[in-house]
N, C-alpha and C positions, 0 to 999 in steps of 0.2 A: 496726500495720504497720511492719516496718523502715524506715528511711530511711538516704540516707548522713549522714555526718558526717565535714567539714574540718577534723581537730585537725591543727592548725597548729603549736601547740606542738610536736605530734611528730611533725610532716610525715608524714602521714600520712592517707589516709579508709577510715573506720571504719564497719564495718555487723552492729550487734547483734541478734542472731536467739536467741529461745527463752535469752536470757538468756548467749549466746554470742557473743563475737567473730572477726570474720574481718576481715583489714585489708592494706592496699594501700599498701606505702611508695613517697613517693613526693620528689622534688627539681622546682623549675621555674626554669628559666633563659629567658632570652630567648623567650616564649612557648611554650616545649617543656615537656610532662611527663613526668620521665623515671620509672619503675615498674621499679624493681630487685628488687623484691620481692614476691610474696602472698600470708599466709597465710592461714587458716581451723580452728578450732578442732576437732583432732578428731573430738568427736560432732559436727559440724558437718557431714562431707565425705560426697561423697557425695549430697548433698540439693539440690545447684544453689545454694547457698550463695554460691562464691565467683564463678559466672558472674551472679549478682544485685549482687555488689558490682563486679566488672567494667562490667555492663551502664550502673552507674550513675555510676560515673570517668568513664567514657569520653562518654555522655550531658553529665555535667558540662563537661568537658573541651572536649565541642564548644559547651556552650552560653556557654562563656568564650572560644572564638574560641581554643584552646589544641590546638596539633600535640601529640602522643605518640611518646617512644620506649621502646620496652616492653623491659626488660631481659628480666626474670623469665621462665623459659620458659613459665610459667602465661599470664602476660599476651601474650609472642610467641602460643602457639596459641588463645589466647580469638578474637586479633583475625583471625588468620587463616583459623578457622572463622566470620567472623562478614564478612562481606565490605560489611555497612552503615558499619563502622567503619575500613574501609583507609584510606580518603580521611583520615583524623586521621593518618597513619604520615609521620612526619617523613620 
């Protein structure tokens, strides 16, 4: 079963699927997570991939008491179709 993963070293969480990565760059300041970024490997898309590593930043994010502000347009409309996770939107 994937899980996420906080590599820190490269500010970043990481979610490997079927031997794949898909990954969520990210900066935190002053309890804000900022997500400029989010990719997803190719053979990966398509497959709900990257709303699983979404589901589970953002999950993370509120279980550290941590606001979001989602650069990346992937992560602006994850959150904005997903209206459980507004309340996190700095």
């Amino acid at each position: 079963m994937p899980e996420l993963t906080d590599n820190t070293s490269r500010s970043r969480f990481e979610w490997v699927e079927d031997g794949k990565l898909a990954f969520a760059d990210y900066t935190l300041s002053a309890g804000v997570l900022v997500i400029p970024h989010v990719e997803t490997d190719p053979a990966l898309r398509g497959q709900g991939v990257a709303g699983r590593l979404m589901e589970s930043v953002l999950d993370l994010a509120r279980q550290r008491g941590l606001k979001v502000r989602p650069i990346c347009s992937y992560a602006v409309a994850y959150i904005l179709r997903h209206p459980q996770y507004q309340d996190l939107l700095e």
